[in-house]
PDB file as gemmi writes it, atoms N, CA and C in Angstrom:
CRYST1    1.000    1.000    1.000  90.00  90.00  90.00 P 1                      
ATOM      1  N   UNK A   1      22.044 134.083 129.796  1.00  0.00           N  
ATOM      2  CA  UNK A   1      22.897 132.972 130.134  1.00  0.00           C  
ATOM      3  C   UNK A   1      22.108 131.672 130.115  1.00  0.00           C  
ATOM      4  N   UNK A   2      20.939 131.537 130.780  1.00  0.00           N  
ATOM      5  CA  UNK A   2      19.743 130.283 130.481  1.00  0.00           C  
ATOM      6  C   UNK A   2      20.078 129.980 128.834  1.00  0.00           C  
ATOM      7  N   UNK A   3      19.820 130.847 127.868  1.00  0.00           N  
ATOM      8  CA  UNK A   3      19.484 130.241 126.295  1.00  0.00           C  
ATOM      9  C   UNK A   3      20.646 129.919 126.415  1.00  0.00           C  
ATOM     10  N   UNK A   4      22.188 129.876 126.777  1.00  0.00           N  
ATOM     11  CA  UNK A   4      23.243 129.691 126.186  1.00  0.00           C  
ATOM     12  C   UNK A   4      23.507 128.352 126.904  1.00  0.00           C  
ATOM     13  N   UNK A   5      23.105 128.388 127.887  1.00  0.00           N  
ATOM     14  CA  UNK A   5      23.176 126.929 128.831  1.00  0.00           C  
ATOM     15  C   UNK A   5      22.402 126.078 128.496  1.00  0.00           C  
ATOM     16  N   UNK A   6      21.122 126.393 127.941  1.00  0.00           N  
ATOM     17  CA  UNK A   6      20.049 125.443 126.657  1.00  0.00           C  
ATOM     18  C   UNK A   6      20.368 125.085 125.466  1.00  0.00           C  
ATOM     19  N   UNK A   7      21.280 125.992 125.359  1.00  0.00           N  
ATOM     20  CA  UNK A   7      21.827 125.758 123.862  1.00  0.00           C  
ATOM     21  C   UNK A   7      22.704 124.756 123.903  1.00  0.00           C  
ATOM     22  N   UNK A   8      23.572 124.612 124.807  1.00  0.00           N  
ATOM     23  CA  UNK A   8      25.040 123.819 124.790  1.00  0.00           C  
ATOM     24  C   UNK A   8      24.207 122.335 125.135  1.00  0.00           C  
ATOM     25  N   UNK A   9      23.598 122.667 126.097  1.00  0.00           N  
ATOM     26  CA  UNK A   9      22.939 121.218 126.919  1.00  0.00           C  
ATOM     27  C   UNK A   9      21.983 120.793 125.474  1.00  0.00           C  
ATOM     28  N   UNK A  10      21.666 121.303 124.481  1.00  0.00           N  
ATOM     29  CA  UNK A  10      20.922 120.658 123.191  1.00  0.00           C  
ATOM     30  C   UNK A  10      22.043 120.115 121.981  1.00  0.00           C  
ATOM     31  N   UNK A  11      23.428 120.147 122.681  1.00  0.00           N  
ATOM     32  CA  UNK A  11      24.153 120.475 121.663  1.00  0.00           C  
ATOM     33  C   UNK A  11      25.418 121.470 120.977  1.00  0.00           C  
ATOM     34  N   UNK A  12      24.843 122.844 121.061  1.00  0.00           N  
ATOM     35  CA  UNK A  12      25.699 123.371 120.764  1.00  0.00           C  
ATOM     36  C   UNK A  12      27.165 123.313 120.695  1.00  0.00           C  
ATOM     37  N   UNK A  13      27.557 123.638 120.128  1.00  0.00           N  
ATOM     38  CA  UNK A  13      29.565 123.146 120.635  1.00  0.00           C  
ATOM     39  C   UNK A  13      30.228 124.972 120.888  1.00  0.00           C  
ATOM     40  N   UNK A  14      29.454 126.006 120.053  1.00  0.00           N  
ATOM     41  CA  UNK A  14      29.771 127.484 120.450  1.00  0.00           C  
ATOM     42  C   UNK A  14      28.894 128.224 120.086  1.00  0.00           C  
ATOM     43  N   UNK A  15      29.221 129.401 121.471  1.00  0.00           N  
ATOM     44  CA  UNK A  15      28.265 130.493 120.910  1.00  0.00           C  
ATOM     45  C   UNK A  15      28.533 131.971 120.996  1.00  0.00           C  
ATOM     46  N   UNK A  16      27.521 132.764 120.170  1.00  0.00           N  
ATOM     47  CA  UNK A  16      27.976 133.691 119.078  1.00  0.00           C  
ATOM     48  C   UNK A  16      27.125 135.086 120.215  1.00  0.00           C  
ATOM     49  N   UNK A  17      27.808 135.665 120.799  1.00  0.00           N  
ATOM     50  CA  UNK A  17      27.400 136.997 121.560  1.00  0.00           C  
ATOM     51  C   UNK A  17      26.730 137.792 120.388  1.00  0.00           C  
ATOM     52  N   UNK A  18      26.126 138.672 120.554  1.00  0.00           N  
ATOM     53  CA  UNK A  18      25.269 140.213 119.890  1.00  0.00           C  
ATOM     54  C   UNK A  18      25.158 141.196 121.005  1.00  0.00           C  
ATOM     55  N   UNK A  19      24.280 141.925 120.371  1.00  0.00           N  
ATOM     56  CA  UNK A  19      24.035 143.263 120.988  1.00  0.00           C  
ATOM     57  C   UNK A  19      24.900 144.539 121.099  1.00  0.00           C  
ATOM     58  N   UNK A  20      26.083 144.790 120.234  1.00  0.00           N  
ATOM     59  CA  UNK A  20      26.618 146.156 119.735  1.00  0.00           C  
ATOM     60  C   UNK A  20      25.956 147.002 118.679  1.00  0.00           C  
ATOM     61  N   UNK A  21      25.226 146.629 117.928  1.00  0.00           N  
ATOM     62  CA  UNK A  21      24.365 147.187 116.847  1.00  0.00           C  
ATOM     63  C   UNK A  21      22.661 148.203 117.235  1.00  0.00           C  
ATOM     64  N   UNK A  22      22.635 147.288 118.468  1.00  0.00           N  
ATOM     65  CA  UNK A  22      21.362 147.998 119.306  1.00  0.00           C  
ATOM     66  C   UNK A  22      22.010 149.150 120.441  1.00  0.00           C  
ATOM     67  N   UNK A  23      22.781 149.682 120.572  1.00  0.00           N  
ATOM     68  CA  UNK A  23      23.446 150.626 121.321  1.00  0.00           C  
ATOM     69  C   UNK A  23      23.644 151.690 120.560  1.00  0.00           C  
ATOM     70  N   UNK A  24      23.770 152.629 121.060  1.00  0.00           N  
ATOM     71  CA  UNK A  24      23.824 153.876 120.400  1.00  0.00           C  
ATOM     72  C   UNK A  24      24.803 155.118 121.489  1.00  0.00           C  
ATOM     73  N   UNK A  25      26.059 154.805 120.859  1.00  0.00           N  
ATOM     74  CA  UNK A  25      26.482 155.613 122.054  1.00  0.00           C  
ATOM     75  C   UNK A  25      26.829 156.694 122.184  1.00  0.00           C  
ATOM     76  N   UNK A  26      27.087 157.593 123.177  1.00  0.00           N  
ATOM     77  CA  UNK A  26      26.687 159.125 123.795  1.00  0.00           C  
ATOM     78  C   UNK A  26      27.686 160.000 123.016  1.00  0.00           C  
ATOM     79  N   UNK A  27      29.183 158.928 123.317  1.00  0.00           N  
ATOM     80  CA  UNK A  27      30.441 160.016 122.385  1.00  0.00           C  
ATOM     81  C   UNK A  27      30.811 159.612 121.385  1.00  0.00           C  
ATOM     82  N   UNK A  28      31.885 160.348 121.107  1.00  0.00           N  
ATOM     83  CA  UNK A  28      32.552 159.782 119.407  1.00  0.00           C  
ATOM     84  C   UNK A  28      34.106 159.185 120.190  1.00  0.00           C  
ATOM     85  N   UNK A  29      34.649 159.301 119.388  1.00  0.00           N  
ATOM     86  CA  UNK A  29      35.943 158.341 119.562  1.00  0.00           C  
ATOM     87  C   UNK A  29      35.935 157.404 120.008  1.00  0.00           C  
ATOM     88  N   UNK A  30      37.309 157.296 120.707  1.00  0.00           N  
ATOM     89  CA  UNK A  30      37.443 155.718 121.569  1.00  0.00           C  
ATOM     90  C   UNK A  30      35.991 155.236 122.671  1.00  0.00           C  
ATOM     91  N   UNK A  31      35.645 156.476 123.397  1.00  0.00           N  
ATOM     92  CA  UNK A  31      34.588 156.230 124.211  1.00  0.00           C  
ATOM     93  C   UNK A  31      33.575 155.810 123.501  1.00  0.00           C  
ATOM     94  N   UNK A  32      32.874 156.470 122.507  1.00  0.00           N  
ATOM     95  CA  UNK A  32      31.769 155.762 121.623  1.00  0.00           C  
ATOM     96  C   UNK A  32      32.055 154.432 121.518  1.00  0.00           C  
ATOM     97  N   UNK A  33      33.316 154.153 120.587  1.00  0.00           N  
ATOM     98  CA  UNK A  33      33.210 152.218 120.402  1.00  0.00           C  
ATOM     99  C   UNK A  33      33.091 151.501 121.708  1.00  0.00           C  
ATOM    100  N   UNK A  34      33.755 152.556 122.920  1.00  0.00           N  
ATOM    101  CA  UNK A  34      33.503 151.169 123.780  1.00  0.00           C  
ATOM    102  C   UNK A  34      31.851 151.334 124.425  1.00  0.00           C  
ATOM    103  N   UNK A  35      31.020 152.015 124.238  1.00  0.00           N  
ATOM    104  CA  UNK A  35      29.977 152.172 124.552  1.00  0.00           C  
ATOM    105  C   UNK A  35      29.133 151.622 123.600  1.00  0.00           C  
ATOM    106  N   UNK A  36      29.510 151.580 122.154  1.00  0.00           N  
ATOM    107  CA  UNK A  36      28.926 150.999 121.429  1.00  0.00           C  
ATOM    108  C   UNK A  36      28.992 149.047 121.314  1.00  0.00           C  
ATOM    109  N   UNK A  37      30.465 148.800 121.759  1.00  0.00           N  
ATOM    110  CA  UNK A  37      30.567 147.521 122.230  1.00  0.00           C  
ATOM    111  C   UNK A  37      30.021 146.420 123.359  1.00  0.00           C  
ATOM    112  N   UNK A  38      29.498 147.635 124.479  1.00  0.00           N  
ATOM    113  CA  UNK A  38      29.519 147.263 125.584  1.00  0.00           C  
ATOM    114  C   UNK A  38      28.801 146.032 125.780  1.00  0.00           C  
ATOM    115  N   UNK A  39      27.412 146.356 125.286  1.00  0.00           N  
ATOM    116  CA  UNK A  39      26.319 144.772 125.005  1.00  0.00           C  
ATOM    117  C   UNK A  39      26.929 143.552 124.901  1.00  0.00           C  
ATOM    118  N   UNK A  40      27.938 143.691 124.327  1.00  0.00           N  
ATOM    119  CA  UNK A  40      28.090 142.278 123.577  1.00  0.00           C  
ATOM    120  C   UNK A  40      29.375 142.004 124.803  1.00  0.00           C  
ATOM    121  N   UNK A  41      30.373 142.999 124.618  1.00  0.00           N  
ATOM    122  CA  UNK A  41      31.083 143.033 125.510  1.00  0.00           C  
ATOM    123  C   UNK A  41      31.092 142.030 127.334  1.00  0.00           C  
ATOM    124  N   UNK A  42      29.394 142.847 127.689  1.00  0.00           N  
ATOM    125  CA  UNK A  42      28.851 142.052 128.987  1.00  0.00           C  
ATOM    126  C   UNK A  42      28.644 140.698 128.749  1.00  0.00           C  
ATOM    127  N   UNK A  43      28.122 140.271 127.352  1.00  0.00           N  
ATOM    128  CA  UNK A  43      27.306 139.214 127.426  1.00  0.00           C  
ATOM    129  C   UNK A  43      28.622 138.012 127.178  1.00  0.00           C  
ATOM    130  N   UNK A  44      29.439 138.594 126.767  1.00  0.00           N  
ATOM    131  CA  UNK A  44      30.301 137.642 125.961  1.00  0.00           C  
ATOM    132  C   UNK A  44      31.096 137.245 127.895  1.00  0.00           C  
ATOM    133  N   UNK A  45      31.591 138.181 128.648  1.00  0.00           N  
ATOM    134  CA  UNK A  45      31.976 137.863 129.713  1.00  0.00           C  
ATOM    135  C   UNK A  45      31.043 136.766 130.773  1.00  0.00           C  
ATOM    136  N   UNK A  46      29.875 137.277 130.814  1.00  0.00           N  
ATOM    137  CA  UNK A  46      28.781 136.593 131.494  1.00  0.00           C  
ATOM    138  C   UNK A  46      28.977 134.873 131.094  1.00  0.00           C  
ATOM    139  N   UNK A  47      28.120 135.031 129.640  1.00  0.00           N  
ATOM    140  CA  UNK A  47      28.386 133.862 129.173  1.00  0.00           C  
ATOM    141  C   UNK A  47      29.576 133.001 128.898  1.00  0.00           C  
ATOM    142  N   UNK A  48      30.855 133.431 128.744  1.00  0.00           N  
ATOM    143  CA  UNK A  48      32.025 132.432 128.752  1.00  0.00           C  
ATOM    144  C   UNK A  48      32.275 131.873 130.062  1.00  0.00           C  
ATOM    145  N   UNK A  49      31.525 132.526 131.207  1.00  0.00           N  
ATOM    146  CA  UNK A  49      31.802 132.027 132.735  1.00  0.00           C  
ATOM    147  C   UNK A  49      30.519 130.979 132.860  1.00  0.00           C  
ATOM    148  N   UNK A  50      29.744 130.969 132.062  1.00  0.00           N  
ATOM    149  CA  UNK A  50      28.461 129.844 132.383  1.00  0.00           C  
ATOM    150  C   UNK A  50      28.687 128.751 131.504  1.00  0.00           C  
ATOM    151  N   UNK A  51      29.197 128.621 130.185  1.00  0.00           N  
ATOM    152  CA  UNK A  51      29.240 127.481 129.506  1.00  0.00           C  
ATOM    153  C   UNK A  51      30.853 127.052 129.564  1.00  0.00           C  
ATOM    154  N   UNK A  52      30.861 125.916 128.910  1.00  0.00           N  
ATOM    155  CA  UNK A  52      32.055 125.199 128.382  1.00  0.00           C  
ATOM    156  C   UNK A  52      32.743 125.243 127.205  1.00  0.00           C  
ATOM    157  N   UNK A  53      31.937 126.019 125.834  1.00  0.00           N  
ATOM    158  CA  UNK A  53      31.907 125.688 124.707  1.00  0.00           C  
ATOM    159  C   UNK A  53      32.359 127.590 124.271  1.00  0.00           C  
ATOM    160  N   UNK A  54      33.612 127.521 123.843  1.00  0.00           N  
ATOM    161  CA  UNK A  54      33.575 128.587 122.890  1.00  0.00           C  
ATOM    162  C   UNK A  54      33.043 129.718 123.179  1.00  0.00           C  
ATOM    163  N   UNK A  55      33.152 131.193 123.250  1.00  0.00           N  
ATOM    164  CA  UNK A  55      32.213 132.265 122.879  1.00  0.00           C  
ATOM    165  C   UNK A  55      32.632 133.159 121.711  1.00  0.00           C  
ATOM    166  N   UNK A  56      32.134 133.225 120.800  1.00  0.00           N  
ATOM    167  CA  UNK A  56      32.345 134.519 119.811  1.00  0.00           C  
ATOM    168  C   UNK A  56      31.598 135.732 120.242  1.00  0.00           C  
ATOM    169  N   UNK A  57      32.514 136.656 120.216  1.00  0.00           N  
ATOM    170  CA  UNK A  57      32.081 137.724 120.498  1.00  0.00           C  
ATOM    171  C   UNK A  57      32.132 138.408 119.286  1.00  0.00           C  
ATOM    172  N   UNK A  58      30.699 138.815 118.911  1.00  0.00           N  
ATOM    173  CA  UNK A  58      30.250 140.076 117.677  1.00  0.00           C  
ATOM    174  C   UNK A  58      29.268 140.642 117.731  1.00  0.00           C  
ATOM    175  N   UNK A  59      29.647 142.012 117.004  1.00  0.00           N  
ATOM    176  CA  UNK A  59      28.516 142.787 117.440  1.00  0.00           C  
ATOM    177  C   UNK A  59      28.794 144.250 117.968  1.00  0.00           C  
ATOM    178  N   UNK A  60      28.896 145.141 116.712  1.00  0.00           N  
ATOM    179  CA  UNK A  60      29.789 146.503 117.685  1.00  0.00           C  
ATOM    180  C   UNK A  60      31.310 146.429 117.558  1.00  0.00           C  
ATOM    181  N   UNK A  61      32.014 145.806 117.567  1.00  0.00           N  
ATOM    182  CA  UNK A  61      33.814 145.349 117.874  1.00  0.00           C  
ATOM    183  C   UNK A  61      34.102 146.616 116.789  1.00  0.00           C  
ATOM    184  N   UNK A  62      35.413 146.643 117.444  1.00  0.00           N  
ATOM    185  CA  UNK A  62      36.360 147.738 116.453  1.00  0.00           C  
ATOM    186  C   UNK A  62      37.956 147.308 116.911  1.00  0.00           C  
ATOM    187  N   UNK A  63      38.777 147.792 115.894  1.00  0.00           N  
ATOM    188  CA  UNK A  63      39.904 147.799 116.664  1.00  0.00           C  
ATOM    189  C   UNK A  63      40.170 147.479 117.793  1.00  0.00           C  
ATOM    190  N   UNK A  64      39.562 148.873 118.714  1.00  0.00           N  
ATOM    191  CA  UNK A  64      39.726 149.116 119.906  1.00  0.00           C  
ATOM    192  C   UNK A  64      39.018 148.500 121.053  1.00  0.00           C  
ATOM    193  N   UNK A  65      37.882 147.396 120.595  1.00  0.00           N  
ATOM    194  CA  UNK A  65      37.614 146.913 121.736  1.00  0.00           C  
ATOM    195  C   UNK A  65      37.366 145.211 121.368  1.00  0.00           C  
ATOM    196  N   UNK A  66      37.775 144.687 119.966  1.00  0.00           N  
ATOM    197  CA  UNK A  66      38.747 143.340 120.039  1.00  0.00           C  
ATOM    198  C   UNK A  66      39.134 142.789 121.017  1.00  0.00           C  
ATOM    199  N   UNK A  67      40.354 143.829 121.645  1.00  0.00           N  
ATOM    200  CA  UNK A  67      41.502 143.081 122.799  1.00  0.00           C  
ATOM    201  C   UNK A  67      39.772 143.094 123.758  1.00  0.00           C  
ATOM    202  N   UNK A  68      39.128 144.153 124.129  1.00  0.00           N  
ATOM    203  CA  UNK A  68      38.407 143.917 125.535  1.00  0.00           C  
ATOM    204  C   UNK A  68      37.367 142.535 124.935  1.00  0.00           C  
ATOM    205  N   UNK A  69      37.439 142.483 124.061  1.00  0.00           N  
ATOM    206  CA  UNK A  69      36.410 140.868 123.688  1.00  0.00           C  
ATOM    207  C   UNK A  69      37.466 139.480 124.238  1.00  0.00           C  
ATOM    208  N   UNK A  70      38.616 139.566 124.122  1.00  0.00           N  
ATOM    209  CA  UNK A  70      39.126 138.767 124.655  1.00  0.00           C  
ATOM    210  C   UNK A  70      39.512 138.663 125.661  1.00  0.00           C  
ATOM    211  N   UNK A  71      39.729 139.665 126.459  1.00  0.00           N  
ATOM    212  CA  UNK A  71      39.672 139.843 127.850  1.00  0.00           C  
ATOM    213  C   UNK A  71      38.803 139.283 128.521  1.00  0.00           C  
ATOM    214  N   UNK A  72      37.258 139.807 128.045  1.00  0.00           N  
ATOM    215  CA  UNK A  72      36.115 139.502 128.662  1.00  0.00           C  
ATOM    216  C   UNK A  72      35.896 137.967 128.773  1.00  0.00           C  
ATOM    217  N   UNK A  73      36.649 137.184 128.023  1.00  0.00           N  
ATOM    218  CA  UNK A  73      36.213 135.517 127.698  1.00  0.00           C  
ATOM    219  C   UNK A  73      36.105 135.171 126.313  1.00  0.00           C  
ATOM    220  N   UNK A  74      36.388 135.663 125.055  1.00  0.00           N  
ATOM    221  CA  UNK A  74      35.905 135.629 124.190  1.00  0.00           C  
ATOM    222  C   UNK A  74      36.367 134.619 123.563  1.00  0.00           C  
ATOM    223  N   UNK A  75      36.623 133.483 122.609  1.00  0.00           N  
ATOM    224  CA  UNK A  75      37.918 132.898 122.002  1.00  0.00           C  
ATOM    225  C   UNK A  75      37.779 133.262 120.815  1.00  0.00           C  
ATOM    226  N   UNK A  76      36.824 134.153 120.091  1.00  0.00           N  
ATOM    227  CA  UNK A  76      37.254 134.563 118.791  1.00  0.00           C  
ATOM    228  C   UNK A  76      36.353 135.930 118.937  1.00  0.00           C  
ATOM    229  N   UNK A  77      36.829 136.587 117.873  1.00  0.00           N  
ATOM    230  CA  UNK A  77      35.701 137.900 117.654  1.00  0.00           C  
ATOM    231  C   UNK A  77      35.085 137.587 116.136  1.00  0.00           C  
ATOM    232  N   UNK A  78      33.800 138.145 116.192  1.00  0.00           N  
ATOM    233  CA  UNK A  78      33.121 138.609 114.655  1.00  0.00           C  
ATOM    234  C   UNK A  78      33.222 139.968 114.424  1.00  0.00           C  
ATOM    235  N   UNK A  79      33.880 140.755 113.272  1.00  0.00           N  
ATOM    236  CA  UNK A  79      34.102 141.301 112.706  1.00  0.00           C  
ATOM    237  C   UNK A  79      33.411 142.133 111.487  1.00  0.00           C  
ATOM    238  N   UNK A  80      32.332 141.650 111.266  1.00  0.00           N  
ATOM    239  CA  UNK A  80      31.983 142.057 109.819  1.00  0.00           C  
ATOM    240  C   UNK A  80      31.386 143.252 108.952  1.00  0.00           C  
ATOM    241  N   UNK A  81      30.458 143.812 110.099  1.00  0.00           N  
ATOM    242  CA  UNK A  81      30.054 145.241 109.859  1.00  0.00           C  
ATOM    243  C   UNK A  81      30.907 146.459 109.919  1.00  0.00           C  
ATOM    244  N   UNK A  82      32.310 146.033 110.961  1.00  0.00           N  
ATOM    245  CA  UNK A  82      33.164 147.337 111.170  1.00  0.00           C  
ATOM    246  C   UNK A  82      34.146 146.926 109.219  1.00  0.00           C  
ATOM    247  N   UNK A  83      34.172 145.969 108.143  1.00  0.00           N  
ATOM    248  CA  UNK A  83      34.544 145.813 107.241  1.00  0.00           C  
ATOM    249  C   UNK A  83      33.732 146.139 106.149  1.00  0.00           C  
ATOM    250  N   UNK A  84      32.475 145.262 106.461  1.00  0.00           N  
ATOM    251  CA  UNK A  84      31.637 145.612 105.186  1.00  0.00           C  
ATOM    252  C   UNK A  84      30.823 147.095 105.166  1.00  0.00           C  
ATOM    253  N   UNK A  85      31.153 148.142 106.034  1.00  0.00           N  
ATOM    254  CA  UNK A  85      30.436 149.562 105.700  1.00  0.00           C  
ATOM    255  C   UNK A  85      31.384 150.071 105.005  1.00  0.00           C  
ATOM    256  N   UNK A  86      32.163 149.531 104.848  1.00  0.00           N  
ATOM    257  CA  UNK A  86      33.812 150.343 104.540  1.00  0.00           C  
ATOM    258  C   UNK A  86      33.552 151.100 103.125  1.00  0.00           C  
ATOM    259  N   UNK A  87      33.666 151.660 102.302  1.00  0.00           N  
ATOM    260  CA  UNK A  87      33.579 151.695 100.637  1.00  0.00           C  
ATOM    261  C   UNK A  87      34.448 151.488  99.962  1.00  0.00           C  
ATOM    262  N   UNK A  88      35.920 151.665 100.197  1.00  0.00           N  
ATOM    263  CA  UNK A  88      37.189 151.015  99.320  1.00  0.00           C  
ATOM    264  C   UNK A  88      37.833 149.512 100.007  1.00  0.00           C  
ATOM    265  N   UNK A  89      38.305 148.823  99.269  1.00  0.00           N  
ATOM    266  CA  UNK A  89      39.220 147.533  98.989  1.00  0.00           C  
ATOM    267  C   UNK A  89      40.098 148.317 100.219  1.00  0.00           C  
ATOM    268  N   UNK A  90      40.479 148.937  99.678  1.00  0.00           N  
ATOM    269  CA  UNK A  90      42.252 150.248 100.404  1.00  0.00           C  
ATOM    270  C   UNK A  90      41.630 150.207 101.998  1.00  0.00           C  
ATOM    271  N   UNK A  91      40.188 150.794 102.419  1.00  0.00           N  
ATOM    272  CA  UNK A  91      40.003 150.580 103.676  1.00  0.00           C  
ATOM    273  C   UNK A  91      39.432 149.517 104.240  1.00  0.00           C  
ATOM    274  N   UNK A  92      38.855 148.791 103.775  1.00  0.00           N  
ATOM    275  CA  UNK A  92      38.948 147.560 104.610  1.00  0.00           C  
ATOM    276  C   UNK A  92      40.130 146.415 104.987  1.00  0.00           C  
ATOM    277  N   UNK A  93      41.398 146.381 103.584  1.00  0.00           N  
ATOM    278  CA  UNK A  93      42.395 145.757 104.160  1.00  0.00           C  
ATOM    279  C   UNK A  93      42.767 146.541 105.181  1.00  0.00           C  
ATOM    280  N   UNK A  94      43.009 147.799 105.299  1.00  0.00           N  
ATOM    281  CA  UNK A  94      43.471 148.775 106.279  1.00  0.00           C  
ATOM    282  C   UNK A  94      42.496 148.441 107.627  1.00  0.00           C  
ATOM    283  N   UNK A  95      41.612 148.513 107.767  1.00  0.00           N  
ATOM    284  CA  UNK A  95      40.462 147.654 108.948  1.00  0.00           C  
ATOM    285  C   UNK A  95      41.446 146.232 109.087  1.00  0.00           C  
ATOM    286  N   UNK A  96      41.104 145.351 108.320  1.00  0.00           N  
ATOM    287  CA  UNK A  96      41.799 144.153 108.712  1.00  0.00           C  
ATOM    288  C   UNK A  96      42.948 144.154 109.720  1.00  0.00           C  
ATOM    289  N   UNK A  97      43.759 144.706 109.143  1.00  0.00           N  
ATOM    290  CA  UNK A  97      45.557 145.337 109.452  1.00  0.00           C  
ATOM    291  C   UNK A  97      45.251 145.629 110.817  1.00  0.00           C  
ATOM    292  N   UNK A  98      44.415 146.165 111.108  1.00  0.00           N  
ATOM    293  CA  UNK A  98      44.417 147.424 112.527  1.00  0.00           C  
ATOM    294  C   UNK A  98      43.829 146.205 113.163  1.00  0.00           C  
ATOM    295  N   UNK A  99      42.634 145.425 112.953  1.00  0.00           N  
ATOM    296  CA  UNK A  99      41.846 144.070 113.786  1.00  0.00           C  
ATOM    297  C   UNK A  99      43.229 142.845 114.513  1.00  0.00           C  
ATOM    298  N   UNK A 100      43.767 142.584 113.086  1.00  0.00           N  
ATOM    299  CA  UNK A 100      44.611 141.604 113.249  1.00  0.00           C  
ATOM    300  C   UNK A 100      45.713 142.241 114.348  1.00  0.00           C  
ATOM    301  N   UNK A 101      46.528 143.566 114.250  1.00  0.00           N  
ATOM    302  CA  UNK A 101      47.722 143.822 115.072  1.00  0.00           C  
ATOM    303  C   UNK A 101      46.951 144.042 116.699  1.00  0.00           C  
ATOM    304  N   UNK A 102      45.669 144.515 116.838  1.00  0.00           N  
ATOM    305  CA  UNK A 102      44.969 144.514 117.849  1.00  0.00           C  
ATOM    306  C   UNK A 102      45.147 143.121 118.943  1.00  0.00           C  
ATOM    307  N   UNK A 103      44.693 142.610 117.841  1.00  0.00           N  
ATOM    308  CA  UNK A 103      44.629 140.877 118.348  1.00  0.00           C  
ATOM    309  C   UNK A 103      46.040 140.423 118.656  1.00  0.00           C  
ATOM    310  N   UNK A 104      46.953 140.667 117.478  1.00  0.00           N  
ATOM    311  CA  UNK A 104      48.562 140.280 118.045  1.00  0.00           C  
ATOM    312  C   UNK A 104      49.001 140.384 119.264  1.00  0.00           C  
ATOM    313  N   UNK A 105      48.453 141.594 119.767  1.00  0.00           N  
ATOM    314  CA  UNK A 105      48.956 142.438 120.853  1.00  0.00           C  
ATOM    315  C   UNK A 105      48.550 141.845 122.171  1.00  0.00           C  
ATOM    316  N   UNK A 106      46.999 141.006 121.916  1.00  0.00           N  
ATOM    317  CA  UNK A 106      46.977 140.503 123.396  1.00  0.00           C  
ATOM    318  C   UNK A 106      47.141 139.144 122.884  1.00  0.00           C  
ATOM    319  N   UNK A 107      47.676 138.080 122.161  1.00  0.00           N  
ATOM    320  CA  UNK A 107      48.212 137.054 122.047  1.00  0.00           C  
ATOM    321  C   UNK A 107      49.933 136.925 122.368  1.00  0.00           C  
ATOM    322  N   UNK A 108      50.648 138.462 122.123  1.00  0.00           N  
ATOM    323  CA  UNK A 108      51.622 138.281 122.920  1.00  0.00           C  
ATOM    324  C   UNK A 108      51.767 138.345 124.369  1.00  0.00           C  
ATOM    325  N   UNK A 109      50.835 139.128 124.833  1.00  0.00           N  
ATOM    326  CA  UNK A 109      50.795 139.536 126.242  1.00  0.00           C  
ATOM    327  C   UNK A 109      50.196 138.159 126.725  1.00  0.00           C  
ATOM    328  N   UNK A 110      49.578 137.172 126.224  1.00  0.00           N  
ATOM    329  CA  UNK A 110      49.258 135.723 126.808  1.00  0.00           C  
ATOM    330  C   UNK A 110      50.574 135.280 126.954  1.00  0.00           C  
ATOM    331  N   UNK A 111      51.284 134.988 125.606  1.00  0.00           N  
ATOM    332  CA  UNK A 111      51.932 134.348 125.840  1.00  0.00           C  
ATOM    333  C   UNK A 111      53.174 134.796 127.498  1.00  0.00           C  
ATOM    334  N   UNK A 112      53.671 136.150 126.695  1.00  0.00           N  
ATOM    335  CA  UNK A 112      54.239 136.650 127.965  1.00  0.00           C  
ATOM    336  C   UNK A 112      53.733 135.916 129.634  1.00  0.00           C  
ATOM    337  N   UNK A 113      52.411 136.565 129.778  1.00  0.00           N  
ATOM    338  CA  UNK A 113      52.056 135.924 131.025  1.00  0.00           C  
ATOM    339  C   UNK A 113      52.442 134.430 131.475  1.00  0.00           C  
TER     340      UNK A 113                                                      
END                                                                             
């Protein structure tokens, strides 16, 4: 939280969470991604409560733990490794599809609220 509060106070206008890629987690399924998310997950919460400016949260994200990036504080997610391991065109729009309705889902529930 210090570098991110150094960062903004030098300038910064947003910043970009990590740490899903250095995790390695215990199960498979849903529990794996969110164990595999978790890093970034913490940091992205931590840090959107210390600065003013933006947090992207990336790093690890899937489908399934998108919505918890925005929960946590996030105002956008990075995406790019759960797309670019992909090997067909066919599954990564299909990735996209599943990211984007993820995201729909807690932009209606904002609005709702």
């Amino acid at each position: 939280m210090q570098l991110a509060e150094e960062l903004v106070n030098a300038g910064a206008d947003i910043i970009q969470t990590e740490g899903g890629t250095s995790s390695s987690p215990n199960h498979s399924g849903t529990l794996g991604l969110i164990e595999k998310a978790a890093p970034t997950l913490a940091a992205a919460y931590e840090i959107s409560r210390a600065v003013s400016v933006p947090v992207l949260c990336a790093s690890g994200l899937s489908s399934v733990t998108v919505t918890m990036a925005i929960a946590a504080g996030a105002s956008g997610v990075g995406v790019g490794s759960a797309i670019n391991q992909l090997n067909s065109e066919v599954a990564m729009i299909a990735a996209v599809r599943s990211l984007v309705e993820a995201l729909a889902t807690v932009q209606r529930s904002q609005v709702a609220a």
